[in-house]
C-alpha positions as CSV (number, residue, x, y, z in Angstrom):
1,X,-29.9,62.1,70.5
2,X,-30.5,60.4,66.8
3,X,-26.6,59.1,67.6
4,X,-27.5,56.9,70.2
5,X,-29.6,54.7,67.9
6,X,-26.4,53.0,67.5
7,X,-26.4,51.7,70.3
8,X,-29.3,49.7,70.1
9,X,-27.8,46.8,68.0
10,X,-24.7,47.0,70.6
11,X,-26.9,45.7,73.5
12,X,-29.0,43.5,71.4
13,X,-26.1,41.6,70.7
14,X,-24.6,41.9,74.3
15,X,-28.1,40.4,74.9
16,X,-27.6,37.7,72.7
17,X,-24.0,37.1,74.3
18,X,-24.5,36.9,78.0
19,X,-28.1,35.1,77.9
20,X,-26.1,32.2,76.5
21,X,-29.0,31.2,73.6
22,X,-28.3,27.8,72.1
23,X,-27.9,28.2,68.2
24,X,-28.8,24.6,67.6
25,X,-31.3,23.9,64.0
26,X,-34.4,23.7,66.2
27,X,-34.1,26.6,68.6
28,X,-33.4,28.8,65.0
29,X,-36.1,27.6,63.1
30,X,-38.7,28.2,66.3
31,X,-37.2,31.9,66.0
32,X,-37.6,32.2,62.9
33,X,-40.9,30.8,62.7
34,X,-42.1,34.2,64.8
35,X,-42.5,36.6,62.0
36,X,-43.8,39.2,63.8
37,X,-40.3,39.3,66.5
38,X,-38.1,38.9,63.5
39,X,-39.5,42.1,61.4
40,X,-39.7,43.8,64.5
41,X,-35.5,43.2,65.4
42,X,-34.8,43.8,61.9
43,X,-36.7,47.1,61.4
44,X,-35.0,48.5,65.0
45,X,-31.8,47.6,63.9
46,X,-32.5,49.2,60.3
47,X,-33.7,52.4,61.9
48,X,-30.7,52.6,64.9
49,X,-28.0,51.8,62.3
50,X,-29.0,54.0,59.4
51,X,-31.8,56.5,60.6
52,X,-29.8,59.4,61.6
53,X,-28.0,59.1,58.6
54,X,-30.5,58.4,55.9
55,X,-33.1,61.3,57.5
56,X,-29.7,63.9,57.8
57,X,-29.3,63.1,53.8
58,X,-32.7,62.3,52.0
59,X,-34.7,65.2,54.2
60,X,-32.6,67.6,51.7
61,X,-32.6,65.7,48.5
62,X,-36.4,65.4,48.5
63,X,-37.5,68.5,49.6
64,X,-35.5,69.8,46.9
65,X,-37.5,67.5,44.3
66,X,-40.9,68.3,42.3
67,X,-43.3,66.1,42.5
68,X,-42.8,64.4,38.8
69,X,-39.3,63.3,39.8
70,X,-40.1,62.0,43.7
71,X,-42.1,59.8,41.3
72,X,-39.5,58.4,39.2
73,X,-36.8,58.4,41.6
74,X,-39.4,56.3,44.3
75,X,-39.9,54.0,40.9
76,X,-36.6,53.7,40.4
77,X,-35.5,53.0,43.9
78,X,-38.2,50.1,43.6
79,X,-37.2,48.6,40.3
80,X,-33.6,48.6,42.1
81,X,-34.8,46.8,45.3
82,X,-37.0,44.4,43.5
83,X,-33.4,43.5,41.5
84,X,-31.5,43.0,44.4
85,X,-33.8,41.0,46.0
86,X,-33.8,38.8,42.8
87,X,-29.9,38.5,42.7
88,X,-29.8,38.2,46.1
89,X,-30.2,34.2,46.2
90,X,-27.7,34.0,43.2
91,X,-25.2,36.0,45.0
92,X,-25.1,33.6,48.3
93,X,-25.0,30.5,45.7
94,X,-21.7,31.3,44.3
């Protein structure tokens, strides 16, 4: 069941494809300018892409963990994030 998650971003973009929506500056900004449509798209598509995955994997590795190192593995996955968010714009300006 947790396999057909995939297919989620499939018809979003067959959506995308046959509605024929015009990619022009303005139309992009307006859809942008919805924050609460684009988190949404972007979680679903996080969550059909990599949920079966990520639960079949990390379910094990953290039930195995005491609570001291959930702690600094959570820190650490944070510190992480926080850098590629930072190198992030540096990346796409090369």
């Amino acid at each position: 069941m947790l396999g057909l998650l995939s297919l989620i971003p499939i018809i979003m973009g067959l959506n995308l494809l046959l509605s024929g929506v015009d990619d022009n500056a303005d139309v992009v900004n307006e859809k942008l300018s919805n924050q609460r449509e684009l988190i949404l798209n972007v979680a679903v598509i996080t969550i059909s892409t990599c949920g079966a995955d990520n639960i079949g994997i990390y379910v094990h590795f953290f039930v195995t963990l005491s609570a001291s190192v959930v702690i600094v593995v959570l820190l650490t996955f944070l510190a992480m994030l926080v850098l590629f968010c930072l190198a992030g714009p540096l990346f796409a300006a090369t």
